[in-house]
C-alpha positions in Angstrom: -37.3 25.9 32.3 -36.5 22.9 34.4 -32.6 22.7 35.3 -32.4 18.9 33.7 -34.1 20.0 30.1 -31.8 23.5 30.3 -28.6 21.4 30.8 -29.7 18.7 27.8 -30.1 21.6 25.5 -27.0 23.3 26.6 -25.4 20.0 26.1 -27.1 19.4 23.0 -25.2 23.1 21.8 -22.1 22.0 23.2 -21.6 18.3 20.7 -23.4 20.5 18.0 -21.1 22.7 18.1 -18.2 19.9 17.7 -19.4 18.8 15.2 -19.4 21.7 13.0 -15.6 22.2 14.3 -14.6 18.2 13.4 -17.0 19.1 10.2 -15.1 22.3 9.1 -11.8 20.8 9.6 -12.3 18.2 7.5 -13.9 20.1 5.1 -10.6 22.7 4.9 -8.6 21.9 1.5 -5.0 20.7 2.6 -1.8 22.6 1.7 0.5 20.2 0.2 0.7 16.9 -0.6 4.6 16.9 -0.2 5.3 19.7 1.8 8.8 18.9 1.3 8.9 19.8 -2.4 8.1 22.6 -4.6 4.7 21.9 -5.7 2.1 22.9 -8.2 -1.2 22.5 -8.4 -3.0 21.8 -11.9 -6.4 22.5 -13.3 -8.4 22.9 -16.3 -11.5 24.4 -17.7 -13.9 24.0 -20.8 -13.3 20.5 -20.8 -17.0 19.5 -21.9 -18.0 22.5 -24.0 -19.0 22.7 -27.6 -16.9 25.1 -28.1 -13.5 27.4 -27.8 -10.1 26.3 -25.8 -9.5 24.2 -22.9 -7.7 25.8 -20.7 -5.2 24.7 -17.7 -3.5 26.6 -14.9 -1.2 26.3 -12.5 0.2 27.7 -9.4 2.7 27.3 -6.8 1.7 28.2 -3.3 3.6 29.9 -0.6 4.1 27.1 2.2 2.2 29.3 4.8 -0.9 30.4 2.7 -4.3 30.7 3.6 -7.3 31.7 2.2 -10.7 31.5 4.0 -13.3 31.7 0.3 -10.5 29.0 -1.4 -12.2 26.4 -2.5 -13.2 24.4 -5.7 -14.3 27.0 -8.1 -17.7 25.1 -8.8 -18.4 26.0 -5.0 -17.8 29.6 -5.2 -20.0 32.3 -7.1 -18.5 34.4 -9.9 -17.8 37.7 -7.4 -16.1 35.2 -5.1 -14.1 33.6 -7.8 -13.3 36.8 -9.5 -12.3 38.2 -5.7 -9.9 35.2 -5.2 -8.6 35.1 -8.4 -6.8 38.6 -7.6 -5.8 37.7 -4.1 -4.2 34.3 -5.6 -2.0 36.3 -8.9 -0.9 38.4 -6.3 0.2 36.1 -3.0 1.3 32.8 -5.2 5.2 32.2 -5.6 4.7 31.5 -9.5 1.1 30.7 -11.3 0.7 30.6 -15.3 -1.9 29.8 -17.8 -2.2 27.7 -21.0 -4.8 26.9 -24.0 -5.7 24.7 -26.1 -7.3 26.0 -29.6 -10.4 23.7 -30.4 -8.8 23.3 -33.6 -6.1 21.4 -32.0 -8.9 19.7 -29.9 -10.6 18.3 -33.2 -6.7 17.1 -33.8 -5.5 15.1 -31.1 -9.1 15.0 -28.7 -10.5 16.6 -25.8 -8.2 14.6 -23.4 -4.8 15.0 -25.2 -5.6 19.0 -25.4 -6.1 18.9 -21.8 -3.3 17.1 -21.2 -1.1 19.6 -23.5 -2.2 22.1 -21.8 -1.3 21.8 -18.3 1.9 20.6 -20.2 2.6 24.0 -21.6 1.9 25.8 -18.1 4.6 23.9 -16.5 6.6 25.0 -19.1 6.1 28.5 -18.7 6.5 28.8 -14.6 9.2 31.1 -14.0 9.8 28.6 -10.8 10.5 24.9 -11.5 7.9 23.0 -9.4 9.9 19.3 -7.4 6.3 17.9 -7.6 2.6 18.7 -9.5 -0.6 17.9 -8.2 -3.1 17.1 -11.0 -6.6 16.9 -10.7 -8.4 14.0 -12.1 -6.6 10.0 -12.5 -4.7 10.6 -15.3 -1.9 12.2 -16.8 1.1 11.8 -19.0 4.4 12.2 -17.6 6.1 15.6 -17.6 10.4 15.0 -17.8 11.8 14.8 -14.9 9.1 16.3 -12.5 7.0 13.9 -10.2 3.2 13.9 -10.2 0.5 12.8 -7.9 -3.3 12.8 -9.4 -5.9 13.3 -7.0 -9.5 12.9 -8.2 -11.3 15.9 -7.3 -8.6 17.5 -5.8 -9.8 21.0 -6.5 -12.4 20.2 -3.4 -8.8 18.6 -1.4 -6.0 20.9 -1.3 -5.1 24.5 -2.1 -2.9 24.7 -5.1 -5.4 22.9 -7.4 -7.9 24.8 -5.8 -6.4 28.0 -6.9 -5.5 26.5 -10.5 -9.2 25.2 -10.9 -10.3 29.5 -10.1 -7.6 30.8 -12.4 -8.5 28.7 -15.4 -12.0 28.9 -15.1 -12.0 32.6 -14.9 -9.5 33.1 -17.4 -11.7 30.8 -19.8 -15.3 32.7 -18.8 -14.4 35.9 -19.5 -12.6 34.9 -22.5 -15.9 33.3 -23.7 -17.7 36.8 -22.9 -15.3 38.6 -25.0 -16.1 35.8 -28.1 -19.7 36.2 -27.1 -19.1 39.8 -28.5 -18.6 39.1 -32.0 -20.9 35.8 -31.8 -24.2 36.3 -30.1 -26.3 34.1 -30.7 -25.1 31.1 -28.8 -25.1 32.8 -25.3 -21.7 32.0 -24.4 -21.4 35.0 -21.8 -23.6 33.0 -20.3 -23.0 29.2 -20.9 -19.3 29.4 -21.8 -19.7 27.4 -24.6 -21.2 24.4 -22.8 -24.1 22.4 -24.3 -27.0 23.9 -22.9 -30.2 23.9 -24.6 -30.0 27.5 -26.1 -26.6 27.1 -27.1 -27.8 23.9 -28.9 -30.5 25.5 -30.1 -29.2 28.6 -32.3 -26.3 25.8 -33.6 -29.3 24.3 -35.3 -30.5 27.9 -36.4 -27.2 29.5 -37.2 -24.4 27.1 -37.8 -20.9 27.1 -36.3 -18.8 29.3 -35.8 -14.9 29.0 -36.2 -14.5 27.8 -32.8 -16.7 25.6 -32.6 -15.1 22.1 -31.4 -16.3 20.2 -35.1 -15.3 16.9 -33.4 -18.2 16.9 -30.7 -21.9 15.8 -30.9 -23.5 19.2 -30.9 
């Protein structure tokens, strides 16, 4: 190979290459917002299904943590998220869990449950976050704790991140275990979201009891 064309493909390697490194660091989800405060990160899951809970999480990170799989939990595969899930119960500072029946749903609407129920995790952290971090653009106020919301902020920084994994998995495997007693509609599967099967044996069988009556099915 000609000296000139070997040194254009080495150079070629070389900005290739830094790119992927000015790519990946962008691409890592940031620790904190405020890393002066106490902060949780918020999430929920189920948002959109036909039926069962929504559920919320949230956790408080340790200030040096690190995690290479963390990421949103739409990004990872179930063995990953299940994998992390473990590693994040056992290294956070605090983390809880909340639901929302669909009963309640039906009640006060999709957007009030989810709003309850990363109201009710707050309540139940056995450390009192200075600041949350909520994913989405919207949320009421909780007393006397700060917020930020960050839209897709499960794909941003660590905490929601690690929310987003804990509620989804909590919520899957809780729609396995109803799948159990309720078959037909595939929710080990779908997780109670509106896919075409699950649409499909409401028309043959009915609902069930948690089924969100409220929604176009």
């Amino acid at each position: 190979m000609p000296r000139d064309v070997f040194e254009a493909d080495v150079s070629n390697h070389k900005i290739a290459l830094t790119l992927h490194k000015i790519t990946t660091f962008y691409d890592m989800l940031k620790s904190f917002y405020n890393e002066s405060m106490i902060e949780a990160g918020l999430d929920e899951a189920g948002r959109g299904c036909l039926a069962g809970p929504v559920v919320a999480a949230a956790v408080i990170l340790p200030k040096d943590y690190s995690h290479e799989l963390l990421n949103d939990s739409k990004q990872l595969t179930k063995k990953q998220r299940d994998i992390i899930r473990l590693d994040i119960q056992r290294d956070a500072i605090a983390w809880t869990i909340a639901e929302v029946s669909n009963q309640d749903i039906d009640e006060i609407n999709i957007l009030k449950a989810s709003m309850k129920a990363m109201h009710l995790c707050v309540d139940k952290l056995n450390v009192r976050p200075e600041h949350l971090l909520i994913d989405g653009n919207r949320f009421p106020n909780y007393p006397l704790i700060p917020h930020t919301c960050i839209v897709k902020g499960d794909a941003k920084f660590m905490s929601i991140a690690a929310a987003s994994i804990l509620a989804k998995t909590y919520r899957d495997e809780l729609m396995e275990t109803l799948a159990l007693t309720y078959p037909h509609y595939g929710w080990e599967h779908n997780a109670g979201y509106p896919t075409p099967k699950h649409k499909a044996a409401i028309r043959e069988h009915g609902v069930t009891p948690f089924h969100r009556m409220t929604f176009r099915m």
